[in-house]
C-alpha positions as CSV (number, residue, x, y, z in Angstrom):
1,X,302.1,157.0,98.1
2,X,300.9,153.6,98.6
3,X,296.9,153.0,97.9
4,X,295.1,152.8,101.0
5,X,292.9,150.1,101.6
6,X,289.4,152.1,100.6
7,X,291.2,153.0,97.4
8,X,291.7,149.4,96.4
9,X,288.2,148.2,97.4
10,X,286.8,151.3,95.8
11,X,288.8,149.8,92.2
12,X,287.7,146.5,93.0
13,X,283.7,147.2,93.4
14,X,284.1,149.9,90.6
15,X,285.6,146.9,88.5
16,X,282.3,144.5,89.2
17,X,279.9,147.7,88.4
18,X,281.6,147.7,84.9
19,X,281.1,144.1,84.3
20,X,277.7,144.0,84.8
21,X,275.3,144.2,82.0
22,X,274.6,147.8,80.8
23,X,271.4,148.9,83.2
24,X,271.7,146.4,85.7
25,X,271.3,147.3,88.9
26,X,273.7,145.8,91.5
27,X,272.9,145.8,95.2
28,X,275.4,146.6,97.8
29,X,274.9,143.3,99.5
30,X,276.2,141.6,96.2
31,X,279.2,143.8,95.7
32,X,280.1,143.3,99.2
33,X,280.1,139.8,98.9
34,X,282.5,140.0,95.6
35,X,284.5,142.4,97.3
36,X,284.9,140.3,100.3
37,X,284.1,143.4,102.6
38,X,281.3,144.6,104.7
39,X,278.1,146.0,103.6
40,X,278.5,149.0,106.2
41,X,282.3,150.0,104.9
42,X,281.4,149.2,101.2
43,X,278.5,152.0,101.3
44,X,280.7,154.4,102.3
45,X,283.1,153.9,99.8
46,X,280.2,153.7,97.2
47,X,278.9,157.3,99.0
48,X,282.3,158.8,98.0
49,X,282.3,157.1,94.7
50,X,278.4,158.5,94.1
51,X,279.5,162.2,95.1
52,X,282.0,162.5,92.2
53,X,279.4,161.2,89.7
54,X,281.5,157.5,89.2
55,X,278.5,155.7,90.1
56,X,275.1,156.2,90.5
57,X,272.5,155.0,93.3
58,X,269.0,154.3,93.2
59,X,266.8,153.4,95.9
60,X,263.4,151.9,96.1
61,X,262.3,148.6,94.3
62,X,264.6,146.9,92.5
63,X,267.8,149.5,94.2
64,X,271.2,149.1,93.6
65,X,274.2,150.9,91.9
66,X,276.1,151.0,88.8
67,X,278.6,153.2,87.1
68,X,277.8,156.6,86.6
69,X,279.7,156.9,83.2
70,X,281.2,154.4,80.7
71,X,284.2,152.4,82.1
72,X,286.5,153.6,78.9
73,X,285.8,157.1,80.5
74,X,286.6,156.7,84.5
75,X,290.4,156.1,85.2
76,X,292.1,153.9,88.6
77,X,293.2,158.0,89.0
78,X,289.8,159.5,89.0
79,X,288.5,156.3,91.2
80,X,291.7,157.3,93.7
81,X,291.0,160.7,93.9
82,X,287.4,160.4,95.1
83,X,288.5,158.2,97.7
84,X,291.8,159.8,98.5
85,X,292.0,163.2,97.3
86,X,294.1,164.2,94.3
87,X,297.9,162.6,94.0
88,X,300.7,164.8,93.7
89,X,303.5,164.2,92.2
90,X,306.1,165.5,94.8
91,X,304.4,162.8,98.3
92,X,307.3,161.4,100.1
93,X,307.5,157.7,100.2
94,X,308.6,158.3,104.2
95,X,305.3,160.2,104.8
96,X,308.0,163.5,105.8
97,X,306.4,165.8,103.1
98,X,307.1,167.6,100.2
99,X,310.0,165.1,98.6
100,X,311.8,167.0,95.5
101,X,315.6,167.7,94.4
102,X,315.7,170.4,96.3
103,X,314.4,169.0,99.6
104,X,315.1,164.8,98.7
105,X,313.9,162.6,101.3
106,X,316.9,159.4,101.5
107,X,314.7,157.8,99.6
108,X,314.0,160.0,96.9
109,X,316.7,158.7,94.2
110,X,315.0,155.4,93.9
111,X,311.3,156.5,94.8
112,X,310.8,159.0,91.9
113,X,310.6,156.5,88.8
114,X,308.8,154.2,91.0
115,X,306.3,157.6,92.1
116,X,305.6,158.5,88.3
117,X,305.4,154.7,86.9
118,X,302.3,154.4,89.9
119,X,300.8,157.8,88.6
120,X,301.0,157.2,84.4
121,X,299.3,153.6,85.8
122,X,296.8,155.2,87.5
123,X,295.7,157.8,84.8
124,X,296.3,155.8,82.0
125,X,294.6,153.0,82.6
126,X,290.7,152.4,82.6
127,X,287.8,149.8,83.9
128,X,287.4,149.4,80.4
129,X,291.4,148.3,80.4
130,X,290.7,146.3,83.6
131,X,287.6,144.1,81.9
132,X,289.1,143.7,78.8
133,X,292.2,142.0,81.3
134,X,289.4,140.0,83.0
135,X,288.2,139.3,80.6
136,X,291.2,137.5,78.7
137,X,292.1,135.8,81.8
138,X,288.5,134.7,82.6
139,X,290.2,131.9,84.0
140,X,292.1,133.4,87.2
141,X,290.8,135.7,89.4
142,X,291.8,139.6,89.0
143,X,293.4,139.6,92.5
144,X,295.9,136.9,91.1
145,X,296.2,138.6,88.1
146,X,297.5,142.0,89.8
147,X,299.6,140.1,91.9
148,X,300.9,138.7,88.9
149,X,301.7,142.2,87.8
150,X,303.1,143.6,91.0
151,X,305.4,140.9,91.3
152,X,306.8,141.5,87.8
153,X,307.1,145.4,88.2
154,X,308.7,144.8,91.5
155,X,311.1,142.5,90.0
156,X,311.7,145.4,87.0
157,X,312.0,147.8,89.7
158,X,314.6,145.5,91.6
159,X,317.0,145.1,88.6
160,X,316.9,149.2,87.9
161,X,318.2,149.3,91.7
162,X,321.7,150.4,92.7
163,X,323.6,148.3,95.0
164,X,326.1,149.3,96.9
């Protein structure tokens, strides 16, 4: 239950839309070129995006995108889901199917507090959350930010785990 790639670019472009000024149109070209991914793959992440009602495209003079409701209100979850599907809280982290205590995976011991920590992270936390972290780090990037993060979960995560 690792983000696919779409997911994270899908955050990422969702992340610029909220930063813009309210009303401002944003071209695909120029979130593409924040993003750092083509124009062609971007649309059809913003598509998905569009079809759930997170953002909003207009075409004609002056085109572009931006969100389709206020960033306090659309969740990394909600973002997930419309590029993913919904999450479930029982995925195997081997990909083998349903992973519970009745039918655990080898992995399922260690992978179920790291399983719900990803999930309350997705639905608890907002663009709104995400700017406000921009924006108090205006000085780093948000790619070295989350790494920043990831490293220190996966260090919390490391001194939770058993060793034989």
């Amino acid at each position: 239950m690792i983000l696919q790639r779409s997911s994270e670019l899908a955050i990422r472009a969702a992340l610029f839309l909220a930063q813009q000024a309210p009303g401002k149109l944003s071209p695909v070209h120029e979130i593409a070129a924040h993003t750092g991914v083509s124009e062609a793959y971007l649309a059809k992440i913003l598509q998905r995006l569009a079809g759930t009602g997170l953002v909003r495209s207009f075409r004609g003079p002056g085109k572009g995108m931006e969100l389709g409701r206020a960033p306090s209100s659309i969740t990394l979850d909600s973002i997930v889901c419309a590029i993913e599907g919904a999450m479930r809280d029982d995925e195997c982290v081997l990909g083998i199917g349903i992973c519970s205590k009745e039918t655990p995976c080898t992995l399922h011991t260690e992978w179920v507090p790291i399983r719900t920590a990803i999930l309350a992270l997705l639905r608890n936390t907002t663009l709104a959350n995400l700017v406000e972290i921009a924006q108090g780090h205006s000085n780093k990037s948000l790619e070295s930010m989350l790494g920043e993060r990831n490293s220190s979960a996966q260090a919390h995560v490391s001194r939770g785990r058993r060793h034989p």
